[in-house]
C-alpha positions, 0 to 999 in steps of 0.5 A: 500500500501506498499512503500520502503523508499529508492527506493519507490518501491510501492508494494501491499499486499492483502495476505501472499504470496503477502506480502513474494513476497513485502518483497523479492522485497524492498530487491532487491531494497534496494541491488541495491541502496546500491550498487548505493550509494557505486559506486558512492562513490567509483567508480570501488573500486575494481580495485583502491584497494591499497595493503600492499606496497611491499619490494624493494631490489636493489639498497640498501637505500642509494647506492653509484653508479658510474656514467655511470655504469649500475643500476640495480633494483630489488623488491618483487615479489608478483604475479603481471605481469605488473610493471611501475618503476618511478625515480625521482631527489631527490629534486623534488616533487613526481609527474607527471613528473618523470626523468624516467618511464618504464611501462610494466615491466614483471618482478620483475627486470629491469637494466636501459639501458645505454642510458638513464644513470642518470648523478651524483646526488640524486635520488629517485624510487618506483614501481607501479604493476597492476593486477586484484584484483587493485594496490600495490606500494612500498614505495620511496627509495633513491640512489646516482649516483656519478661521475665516477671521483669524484674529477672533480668536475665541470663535465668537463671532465677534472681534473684541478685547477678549479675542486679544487677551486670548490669545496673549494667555495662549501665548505666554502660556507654558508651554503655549496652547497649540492656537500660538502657532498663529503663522502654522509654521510649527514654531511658536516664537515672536513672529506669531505675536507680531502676526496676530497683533497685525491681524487683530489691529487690521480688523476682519 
């Protein structure tokens, strides 16, 4: 008798061509138990491959954009036809919970409807595209959204006295709160003073 170790198929041998038909079966065999072993430790791999992340294209790194304004996002096109956007505040962790995600997206391309403006702050994007041979995602990018008047400070509406005293607290605060940054230029130095005191005495 004959056994594949793998799968113990028992197979009997009583001349050549019984023995051509043993060797073809053991192969067979060992095929699906290969094919077994790999499923299970990668399950439906084909379908979760991961491809070369894509480009992004708008909003550049970094981006200064007004508040209320429409934001427009844009990224490579690599043939996929089905696109989910994820924004995130920047100081949260990349998880399931994200400010904002648009799934079903047909097109390289999406500008955020007014009603779902982001209010001033940091923030953080990525795609995700869905096709037949798996995904590709992009890597993270940043953007900032800053008030409309940038000189009121405390976003309410209203530009007085108080937005100054803010944002001097804020400043001279130790360390100083992240809104000191007023330039974005991830420094907090006397430029950011002398950039507000500008923007406040200017007016909105």
């Amino acid at each position: 008798m004959f056994f594949d170790r793998g799968n113990r198929c028992e197979v009997p041998i009583a001349n050549r061509q019984t023995f051509m038909a043993a060797i073809l079966m053991i192969a067979v065999c060992a095929q699906e138990m290969m094919e077994i072993i790999a499923w299970n430790i990668a399950p439906n791999s084909i379908q979760y491959a991961i491809a070369t992340p894509i480009g992004l294209e708008l909003p550049v790194a970094s981006a200064v954009l007004e508040e209320g304004a429409p934001i427009e996002f844009a990224w490579e096109s690599t043939g996929v036809n089905d696109w989910s956007l994820f924004v995130y505040p920047a100081a949260q962790p990349i998880d399931d919970n994200p400010l904002r995600v648009y799934e079903g997206l047909v097109s390289p391309a999406f500008t955020l409807p007014i009603a779902d403006a982001l209010p001033a702050g940091e923030y953080v994007w990525y795609v995700v595209g869905d096709y037949d041979a798996g995904i590709v995602q992009s890597a993270t990018r940043s953007f900032i959204v800053a008030p409309s008047c940038p000189a009121d400070f405390n976003h309410d509406g209203i530009l007085n006295p108080d937005d100054l005293s803010d944002y001097i607290t804020c400043y001279f605060d130790s360390p100083p709160c992240a809104g000191a940054d007023f330039n974005h230029d991830t420094n907090v130095n006397p430029d950011d003073l002398a950039d507000y005191l500008i923007v406040y005495f200017t007016g909105c």
